[in-house]
PDB file of N, CA, C and O in Angstrom, chain B, residues numbered from 101:
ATOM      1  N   UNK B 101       0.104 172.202 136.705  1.00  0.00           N
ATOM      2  CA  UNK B 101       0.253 172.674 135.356  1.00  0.00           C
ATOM      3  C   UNK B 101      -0.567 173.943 135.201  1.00  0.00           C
ATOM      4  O   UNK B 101      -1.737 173.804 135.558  1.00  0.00           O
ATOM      5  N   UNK B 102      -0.296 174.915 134.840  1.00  0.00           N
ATOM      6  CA  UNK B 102      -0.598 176.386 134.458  1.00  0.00           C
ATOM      7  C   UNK B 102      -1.441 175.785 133.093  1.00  0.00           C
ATOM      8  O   UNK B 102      -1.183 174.788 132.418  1.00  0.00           O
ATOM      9  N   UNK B 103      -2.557 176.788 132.949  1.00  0.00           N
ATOM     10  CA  UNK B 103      -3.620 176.370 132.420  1.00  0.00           C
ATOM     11  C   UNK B 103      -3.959 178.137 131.756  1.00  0.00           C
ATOM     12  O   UNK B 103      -4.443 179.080 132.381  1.00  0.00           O
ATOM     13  N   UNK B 104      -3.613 178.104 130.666  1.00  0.00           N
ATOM     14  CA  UNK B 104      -4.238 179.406 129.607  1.00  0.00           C
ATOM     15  C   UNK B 104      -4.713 178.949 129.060  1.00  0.00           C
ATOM     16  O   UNK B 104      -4.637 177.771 128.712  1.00  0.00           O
ATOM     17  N   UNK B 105      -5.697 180.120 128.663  1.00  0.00           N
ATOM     18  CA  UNK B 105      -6.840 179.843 127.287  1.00  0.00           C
ATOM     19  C   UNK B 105      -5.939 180.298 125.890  1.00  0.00           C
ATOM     20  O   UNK B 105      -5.338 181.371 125.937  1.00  0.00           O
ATOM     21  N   UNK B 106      -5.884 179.703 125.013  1.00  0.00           N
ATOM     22  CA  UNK B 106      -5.977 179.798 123.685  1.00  0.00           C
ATOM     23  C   UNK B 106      -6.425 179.935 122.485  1.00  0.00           C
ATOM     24  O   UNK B 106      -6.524 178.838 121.936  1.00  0.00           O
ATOM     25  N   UNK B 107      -6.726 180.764 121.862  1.00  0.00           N
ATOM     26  CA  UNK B 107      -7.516 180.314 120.851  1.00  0.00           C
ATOM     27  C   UNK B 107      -6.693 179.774 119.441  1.00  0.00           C
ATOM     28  O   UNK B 107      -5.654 180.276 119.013  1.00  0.00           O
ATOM     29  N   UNK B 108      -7.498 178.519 118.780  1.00  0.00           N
ATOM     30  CA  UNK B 108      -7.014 178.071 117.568  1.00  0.00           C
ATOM     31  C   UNK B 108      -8.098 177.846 116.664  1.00  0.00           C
ATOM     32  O   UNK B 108      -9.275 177.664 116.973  1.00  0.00           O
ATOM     33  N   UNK B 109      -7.351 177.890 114.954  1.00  0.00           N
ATOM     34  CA  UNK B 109      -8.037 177.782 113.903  1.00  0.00           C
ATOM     35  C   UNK B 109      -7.329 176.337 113.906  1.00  0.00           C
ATOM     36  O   UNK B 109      -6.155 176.215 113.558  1.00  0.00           O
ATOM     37  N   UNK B 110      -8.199 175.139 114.364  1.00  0.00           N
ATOM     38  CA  UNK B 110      -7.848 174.005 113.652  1.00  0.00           C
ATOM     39  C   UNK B 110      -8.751 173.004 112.459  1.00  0.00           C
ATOM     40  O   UNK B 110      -9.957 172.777 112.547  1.00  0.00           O
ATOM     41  N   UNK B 111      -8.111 172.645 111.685  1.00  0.00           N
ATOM     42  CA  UNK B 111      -8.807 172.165 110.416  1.00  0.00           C
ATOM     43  C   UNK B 111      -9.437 170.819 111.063  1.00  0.00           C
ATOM     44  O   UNK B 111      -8.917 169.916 111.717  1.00  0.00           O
ATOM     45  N   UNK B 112     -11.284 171.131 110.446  1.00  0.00           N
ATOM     46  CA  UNK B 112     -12.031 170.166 111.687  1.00  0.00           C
ATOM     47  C   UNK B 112     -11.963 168.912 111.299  1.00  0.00           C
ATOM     48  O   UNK B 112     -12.578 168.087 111.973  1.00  0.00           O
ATOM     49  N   UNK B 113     -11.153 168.436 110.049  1.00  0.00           N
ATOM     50  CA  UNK B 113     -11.068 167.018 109.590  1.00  0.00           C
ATOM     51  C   UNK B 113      -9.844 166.261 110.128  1.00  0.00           C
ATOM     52  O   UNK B 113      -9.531 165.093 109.896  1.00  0.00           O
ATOM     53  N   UNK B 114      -9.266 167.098 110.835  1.00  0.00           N
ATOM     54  CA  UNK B 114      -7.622 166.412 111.362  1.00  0.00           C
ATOM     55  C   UNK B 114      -8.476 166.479 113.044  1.00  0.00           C
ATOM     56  O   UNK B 114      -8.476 165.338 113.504  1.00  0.00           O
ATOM     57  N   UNK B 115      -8.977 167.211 113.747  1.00  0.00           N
ATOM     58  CA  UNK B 115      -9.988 166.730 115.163  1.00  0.00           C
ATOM     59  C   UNK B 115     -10.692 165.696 115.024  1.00  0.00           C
ATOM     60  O   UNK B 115     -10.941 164.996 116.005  1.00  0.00           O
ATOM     61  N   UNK B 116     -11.128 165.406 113.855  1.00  0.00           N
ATOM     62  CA  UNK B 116     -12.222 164.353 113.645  1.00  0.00           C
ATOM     63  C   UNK B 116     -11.290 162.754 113.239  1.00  0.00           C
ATOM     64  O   UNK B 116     -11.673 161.616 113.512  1.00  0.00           O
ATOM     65  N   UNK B 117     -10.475 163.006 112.787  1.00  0.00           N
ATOM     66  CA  UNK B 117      -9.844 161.872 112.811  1.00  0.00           C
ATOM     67  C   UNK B 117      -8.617 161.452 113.647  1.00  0.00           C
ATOM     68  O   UNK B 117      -7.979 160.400 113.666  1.00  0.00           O
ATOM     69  N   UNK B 118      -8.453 162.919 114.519  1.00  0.00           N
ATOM     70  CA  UNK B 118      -7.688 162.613 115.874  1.00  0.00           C
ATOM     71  C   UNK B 118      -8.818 161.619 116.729  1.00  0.00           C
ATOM     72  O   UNK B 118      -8.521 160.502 117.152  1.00  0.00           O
ATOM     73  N   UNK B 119     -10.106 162.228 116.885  1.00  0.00           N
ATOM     74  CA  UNK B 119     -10.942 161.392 117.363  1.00  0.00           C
ATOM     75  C   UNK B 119     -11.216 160.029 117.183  1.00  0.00           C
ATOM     76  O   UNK B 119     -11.507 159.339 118.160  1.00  0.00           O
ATOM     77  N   UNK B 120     -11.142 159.426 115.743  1.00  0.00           N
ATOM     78  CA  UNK B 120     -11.827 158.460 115.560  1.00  0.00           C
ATOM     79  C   UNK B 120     -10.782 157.046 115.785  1.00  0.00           C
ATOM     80  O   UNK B 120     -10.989 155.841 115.650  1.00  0.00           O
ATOM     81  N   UNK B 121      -9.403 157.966 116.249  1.00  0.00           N
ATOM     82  CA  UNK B 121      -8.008 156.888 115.920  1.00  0.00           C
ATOM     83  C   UNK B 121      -8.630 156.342 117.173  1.00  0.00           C
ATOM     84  O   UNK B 121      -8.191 155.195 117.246  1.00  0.00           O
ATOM     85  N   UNK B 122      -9.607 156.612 118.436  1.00  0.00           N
ATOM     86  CA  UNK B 122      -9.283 155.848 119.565  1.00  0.00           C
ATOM     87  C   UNK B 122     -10.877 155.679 120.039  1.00  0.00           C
ATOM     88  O   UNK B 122     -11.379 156.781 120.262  1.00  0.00           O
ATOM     89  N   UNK B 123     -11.740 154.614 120.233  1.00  0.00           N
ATOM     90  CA  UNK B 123     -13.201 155.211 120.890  1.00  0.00           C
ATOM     91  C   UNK B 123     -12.734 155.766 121.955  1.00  0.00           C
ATOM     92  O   UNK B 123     -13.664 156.554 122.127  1.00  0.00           O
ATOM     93  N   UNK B 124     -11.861 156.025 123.003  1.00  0.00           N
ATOM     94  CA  UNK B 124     -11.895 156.841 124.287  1.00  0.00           C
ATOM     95  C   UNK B 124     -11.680 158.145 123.648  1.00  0.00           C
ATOM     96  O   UNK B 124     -11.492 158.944 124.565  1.00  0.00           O
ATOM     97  N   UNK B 125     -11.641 158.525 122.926  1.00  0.00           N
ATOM     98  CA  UNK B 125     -11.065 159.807 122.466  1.00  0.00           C
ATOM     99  C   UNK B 125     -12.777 160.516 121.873  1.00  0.00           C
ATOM    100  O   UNK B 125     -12.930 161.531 121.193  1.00  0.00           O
ATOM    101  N   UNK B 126     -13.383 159.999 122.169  1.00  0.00           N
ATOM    102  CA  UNK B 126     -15.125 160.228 121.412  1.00  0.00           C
ATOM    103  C   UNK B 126     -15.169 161.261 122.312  1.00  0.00           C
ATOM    104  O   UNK B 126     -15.012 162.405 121.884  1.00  0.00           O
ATOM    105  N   UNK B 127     -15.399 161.020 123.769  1.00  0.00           N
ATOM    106  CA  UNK B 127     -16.120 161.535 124.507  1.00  0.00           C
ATOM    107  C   UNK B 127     -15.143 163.121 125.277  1.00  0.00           C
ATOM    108  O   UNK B 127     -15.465 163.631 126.351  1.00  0.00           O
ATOM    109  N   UNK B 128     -14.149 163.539 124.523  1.00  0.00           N
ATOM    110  CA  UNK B 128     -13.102 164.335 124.751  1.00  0.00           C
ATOM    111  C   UNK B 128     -13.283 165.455 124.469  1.00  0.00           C
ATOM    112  O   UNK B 128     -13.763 165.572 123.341  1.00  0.00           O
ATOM    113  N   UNK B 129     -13.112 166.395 125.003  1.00  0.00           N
ATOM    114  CA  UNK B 129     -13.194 168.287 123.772  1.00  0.00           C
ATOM    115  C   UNK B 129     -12.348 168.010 122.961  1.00  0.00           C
ATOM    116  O   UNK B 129     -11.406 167.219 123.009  1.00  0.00           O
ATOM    117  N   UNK B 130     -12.718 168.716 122.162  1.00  0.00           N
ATOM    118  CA  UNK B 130     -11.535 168.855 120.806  1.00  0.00           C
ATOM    119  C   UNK B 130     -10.163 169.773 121.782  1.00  0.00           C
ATOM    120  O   UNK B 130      -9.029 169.756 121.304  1.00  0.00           O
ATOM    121  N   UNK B 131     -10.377 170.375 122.865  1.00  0.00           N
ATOM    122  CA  UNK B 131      -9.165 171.042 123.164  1.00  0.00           C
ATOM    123  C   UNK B 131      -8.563 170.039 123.914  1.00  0.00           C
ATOM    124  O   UNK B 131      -7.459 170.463 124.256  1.00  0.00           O
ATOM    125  N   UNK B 132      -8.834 168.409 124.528  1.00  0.00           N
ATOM    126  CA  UNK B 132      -8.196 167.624 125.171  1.00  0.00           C
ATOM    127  C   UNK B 132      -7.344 166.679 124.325  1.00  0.00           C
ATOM    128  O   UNK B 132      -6.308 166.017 124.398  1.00  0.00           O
ATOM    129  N   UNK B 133      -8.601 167.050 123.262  1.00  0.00           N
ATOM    130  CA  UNK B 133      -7.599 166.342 121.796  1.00  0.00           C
ATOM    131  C   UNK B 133      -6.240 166.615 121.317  1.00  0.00           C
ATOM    132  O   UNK B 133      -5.256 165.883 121.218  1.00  0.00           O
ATOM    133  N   UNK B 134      -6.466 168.061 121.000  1.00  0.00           N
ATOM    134  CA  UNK B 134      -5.352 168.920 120.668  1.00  0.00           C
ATOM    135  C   UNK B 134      -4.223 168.674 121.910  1.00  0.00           C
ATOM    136  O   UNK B 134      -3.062 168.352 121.654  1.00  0.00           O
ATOM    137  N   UNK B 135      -4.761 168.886 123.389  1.00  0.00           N
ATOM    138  CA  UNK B 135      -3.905 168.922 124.142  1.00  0.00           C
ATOM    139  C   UNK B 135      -2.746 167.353 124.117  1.00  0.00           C
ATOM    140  O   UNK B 135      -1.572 167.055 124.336  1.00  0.00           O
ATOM    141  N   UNK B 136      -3.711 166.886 123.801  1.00  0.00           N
ATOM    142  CA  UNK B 136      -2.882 164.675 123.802  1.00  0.00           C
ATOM    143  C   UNK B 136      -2.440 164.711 122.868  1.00  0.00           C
ATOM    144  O   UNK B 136      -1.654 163.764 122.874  1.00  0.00           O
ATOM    145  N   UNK B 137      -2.353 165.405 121.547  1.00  0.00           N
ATOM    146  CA  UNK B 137      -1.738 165.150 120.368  1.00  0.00           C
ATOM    147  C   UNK B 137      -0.254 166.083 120.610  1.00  0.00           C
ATOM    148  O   UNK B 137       0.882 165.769 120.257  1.00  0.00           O
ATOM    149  N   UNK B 138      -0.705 167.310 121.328  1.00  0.00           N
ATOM    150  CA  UNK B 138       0.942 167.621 121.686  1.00  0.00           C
ATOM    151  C   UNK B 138       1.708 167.286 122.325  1.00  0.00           C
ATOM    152  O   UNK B 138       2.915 167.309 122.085  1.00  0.00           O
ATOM    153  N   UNK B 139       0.881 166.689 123.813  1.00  0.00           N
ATOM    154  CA  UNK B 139       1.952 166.008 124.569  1.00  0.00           C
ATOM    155  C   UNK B 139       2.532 164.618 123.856  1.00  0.00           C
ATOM    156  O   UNK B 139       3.676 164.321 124.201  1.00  0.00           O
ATOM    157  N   UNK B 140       2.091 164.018 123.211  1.00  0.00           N
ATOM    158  CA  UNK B 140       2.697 162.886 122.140  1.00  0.00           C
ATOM    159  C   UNK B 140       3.613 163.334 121.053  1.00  0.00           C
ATOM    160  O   UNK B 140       4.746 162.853 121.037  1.00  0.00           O
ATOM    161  N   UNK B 141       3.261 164.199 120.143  1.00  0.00           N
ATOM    162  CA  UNK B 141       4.639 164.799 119.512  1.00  0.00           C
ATOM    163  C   UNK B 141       5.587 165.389 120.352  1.00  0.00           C
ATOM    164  O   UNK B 141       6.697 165.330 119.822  1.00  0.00           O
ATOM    165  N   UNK B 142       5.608 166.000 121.582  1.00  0.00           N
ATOM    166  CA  UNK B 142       6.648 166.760 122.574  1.00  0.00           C
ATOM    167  C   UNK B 142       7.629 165.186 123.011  1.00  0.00           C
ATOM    168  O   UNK B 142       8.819 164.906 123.155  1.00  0.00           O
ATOM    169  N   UNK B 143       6.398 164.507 123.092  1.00  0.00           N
ATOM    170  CA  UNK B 143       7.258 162.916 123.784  1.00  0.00           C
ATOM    171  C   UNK B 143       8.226 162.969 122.656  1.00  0.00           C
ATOM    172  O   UNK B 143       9.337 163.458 122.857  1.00  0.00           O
ATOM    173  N   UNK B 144       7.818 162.393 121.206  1.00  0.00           N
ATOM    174  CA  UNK B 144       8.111 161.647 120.517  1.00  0.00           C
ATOM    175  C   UNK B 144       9.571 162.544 120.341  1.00  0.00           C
ATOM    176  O   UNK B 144      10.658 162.008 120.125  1.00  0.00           O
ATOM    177  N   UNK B 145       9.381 163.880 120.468  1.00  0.00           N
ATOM    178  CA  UNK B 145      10.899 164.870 119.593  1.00  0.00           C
ATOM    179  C   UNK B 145      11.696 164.807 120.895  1.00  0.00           C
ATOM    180  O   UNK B 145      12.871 165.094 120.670  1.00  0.00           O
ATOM    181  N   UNK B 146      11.370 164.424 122.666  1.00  0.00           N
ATOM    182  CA  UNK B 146      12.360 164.373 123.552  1.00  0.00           C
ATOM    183  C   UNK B 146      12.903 163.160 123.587  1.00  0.00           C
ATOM    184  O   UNK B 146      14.030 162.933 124.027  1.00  0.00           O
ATOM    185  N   UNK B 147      11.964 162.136 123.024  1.00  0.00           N
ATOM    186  CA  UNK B 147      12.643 161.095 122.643  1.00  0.00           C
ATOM    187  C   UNK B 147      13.602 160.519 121.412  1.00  0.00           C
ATOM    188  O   UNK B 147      14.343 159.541 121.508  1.00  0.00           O
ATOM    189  N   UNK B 148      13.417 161.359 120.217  1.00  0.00           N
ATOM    190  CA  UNK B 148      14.496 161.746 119.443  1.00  0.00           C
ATOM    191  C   UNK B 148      15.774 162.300 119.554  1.00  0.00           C
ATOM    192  O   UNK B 148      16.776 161.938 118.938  1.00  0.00           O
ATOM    193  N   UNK B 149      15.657 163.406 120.565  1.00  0.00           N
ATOM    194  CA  UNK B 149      16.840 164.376 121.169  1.00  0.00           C
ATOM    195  C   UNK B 149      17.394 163.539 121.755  1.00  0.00           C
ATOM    196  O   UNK B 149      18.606 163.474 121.546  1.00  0.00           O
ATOM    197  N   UNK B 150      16.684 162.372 122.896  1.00  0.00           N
ATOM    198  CA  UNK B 150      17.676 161.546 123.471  1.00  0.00           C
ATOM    199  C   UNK B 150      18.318 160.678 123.225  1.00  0.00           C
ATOM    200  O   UNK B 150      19.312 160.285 123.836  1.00  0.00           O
ATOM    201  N   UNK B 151      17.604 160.053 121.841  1.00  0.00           N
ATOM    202  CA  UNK B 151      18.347 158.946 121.219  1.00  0.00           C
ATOM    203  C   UNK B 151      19.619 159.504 120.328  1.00  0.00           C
ATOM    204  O   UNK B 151      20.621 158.840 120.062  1.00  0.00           O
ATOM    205  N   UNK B 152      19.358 160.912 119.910  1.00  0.00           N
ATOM    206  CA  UNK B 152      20.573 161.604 118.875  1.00  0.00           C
ATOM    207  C   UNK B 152      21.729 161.696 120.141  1.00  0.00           C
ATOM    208  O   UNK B 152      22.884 161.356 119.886  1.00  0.00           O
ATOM    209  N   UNK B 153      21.362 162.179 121.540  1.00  0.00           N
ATOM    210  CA  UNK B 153      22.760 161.693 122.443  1.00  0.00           C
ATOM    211  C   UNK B 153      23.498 160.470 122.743  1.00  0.00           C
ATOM    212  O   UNK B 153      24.619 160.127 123.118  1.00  0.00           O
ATOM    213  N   UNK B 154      22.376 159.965 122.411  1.00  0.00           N
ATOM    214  CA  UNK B 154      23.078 158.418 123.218  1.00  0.00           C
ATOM    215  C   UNK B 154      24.188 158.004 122.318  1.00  0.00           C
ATOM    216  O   UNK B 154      24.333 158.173 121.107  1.00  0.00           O
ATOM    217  N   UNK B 155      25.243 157.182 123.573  1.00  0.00           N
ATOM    218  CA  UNK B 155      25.772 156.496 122.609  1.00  0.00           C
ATOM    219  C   UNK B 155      25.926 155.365 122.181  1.00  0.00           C
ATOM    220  O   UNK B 155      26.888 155.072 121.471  1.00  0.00           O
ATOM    221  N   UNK B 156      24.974 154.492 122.546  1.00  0.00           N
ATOM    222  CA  UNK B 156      24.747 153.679 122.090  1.00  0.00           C
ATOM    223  C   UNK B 156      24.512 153.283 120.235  1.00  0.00           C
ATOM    224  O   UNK B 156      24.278 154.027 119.283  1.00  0.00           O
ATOM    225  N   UNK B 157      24.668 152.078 120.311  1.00  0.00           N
ATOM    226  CA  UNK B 157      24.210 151.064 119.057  1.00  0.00           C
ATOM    227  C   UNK B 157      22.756 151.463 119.105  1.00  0.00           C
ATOM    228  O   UNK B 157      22.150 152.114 119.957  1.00  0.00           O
ATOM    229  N   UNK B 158      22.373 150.946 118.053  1.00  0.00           N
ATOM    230  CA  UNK B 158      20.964 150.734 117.796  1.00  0.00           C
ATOM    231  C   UNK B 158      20.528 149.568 118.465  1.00  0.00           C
ATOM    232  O   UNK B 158      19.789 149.480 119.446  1.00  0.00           O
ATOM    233  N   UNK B 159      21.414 148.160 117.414  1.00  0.00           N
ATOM    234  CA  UNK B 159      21.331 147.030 118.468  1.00  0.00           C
ATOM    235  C   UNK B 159      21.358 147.079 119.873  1.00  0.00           C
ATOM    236  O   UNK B 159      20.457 146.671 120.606  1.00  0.00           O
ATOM    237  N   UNK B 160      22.527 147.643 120.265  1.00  0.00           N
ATOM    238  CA  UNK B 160      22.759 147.679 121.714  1.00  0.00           C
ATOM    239  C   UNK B 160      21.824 148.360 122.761  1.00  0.00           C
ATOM    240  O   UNK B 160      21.883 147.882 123.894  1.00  0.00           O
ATOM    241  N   UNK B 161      21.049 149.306 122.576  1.00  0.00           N
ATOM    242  CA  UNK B 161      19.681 149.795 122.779  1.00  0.00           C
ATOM    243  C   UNK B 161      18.687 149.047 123.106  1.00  0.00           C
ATOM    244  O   UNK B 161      18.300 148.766 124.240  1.00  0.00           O
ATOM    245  N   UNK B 162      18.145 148.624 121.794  1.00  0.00           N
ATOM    246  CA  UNK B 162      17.396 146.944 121.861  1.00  0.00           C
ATOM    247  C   UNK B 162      17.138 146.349 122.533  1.00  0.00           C
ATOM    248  O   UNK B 162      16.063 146.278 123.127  1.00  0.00           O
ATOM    249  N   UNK B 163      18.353 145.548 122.670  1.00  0.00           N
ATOM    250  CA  UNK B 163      18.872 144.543 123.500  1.00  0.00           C
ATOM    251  C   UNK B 163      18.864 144.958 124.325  1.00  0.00           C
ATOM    252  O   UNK B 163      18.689 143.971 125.040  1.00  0.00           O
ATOM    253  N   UNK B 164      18.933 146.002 125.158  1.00  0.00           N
ATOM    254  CA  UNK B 164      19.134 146.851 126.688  1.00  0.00           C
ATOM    255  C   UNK B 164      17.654 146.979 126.993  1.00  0.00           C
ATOM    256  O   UNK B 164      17.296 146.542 128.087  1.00  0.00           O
ATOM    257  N   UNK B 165      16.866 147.435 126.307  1.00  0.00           N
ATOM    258  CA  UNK B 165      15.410 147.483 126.278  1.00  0.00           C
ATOM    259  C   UNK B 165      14.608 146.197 126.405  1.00  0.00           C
ATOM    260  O   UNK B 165      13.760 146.156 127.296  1.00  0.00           O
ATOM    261  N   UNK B 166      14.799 145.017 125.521  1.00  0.00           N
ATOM    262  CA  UNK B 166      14.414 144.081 125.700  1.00  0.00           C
ATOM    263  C   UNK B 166      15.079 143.230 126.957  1.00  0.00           C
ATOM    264  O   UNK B 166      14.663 142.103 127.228  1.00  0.00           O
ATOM    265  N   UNK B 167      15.817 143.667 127.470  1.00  0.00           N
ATOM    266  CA  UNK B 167      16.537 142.859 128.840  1.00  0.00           C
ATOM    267  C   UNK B 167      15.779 143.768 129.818  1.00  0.00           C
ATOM    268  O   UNK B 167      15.983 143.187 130.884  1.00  0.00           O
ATOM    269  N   UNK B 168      14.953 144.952 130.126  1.00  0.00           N
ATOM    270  CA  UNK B 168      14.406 145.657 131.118  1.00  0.00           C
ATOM    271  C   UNK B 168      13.496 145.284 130.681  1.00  0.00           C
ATOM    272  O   UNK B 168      13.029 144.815 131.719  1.00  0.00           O
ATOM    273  N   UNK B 169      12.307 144.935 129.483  1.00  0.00           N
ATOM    274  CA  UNK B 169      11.267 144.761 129.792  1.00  0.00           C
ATOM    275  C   UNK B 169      11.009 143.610 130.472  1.00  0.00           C
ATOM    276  O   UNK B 169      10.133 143.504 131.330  1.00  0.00           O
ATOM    277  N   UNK B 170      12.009 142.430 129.986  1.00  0.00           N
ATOM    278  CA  UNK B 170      11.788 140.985 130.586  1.00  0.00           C
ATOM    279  C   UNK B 170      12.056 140.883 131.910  1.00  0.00           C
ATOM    280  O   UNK B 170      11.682 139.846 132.458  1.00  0.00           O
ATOM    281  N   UNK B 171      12.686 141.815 132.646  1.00  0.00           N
ATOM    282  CA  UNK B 171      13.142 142.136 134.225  1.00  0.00           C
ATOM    283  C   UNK B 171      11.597 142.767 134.897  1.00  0.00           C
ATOM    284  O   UNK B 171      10.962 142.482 135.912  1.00  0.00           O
ATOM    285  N   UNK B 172      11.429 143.532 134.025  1.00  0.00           N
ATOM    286  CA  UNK B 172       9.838 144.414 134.927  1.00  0.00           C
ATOM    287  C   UNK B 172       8.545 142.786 134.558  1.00  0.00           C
ATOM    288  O   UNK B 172       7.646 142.336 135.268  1.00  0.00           O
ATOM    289  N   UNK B 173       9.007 142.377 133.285  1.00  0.00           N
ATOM    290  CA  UNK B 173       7.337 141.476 133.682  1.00  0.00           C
ATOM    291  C   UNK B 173       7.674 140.159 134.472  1.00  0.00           C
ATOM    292  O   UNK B 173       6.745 139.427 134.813  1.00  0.00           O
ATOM    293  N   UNK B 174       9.329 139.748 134.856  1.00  0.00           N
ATOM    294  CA  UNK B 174       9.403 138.781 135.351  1.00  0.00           C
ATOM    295  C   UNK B 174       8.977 139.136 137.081  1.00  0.00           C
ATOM    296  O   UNK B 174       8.450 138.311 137.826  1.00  0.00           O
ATOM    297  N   UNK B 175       9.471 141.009 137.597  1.00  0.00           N
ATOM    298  CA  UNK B 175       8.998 141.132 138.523  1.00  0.00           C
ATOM    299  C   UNK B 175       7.694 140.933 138.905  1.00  0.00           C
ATOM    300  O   UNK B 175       7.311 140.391 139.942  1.00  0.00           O
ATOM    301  N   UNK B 176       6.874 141.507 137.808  1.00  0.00           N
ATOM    302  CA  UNK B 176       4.962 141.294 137.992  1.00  0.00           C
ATOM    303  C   UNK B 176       4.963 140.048 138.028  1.00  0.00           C
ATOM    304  O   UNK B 176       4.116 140.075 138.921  1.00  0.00           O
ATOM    305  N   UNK B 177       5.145 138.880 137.872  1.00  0.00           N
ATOM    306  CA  UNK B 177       4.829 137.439 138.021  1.00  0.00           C
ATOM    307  C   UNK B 177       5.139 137.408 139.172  1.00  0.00           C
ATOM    308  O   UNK B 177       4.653 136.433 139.746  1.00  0.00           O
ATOM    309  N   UNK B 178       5.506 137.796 139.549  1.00  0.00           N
ATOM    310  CA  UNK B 178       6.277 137.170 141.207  1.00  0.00           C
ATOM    311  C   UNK B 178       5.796 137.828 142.097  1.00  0.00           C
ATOM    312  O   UNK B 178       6.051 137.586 143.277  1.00  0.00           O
ATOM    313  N   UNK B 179       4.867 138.959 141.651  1.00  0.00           N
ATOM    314  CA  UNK B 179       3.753 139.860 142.682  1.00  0.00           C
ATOM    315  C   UNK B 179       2.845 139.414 142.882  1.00  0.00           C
ATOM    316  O   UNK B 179       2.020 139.987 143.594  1.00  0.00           O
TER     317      UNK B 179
END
């Protein structure tokens, strides 16, 4: 990952309560902060974009989701 410096004016009460949502997040720069709060909104809008393609149901989603999670933890039992 390519790594520039930036500079930002961020409002220090939205760092401070980015911080306080997690104790691991105490011991962080405010620029690792900033950096985890974008890669989580970038998630959250590629994961929007992908759900506006799909064509799936909502239900049918779900249900597809809840049938892979019960497949991955039935595999971990058996490890």
């Amino acid at each position: 990952m390519a790594v520039r410096k930036v500079n930002l004016m961020l409002d220090e009460d939205l760092v401070r309560r980015a911080r306080q949502q997690d104790v691991a997040e105490r011991d962080k720069s405010d620029g690792q902060i900033v950096e985890d709060a974008l890669a989580v909104y970038l998630g959250l809008r590629a994961l929007d974009e992908a759900r506006a393609q799909g064509t799936l149901a909502s239900e049918e989603a779900d249900r597809l989701a809840v049938q892979e999670v019960r497949a991955v933890r039935r595999s971990r039992s058996r490890a």
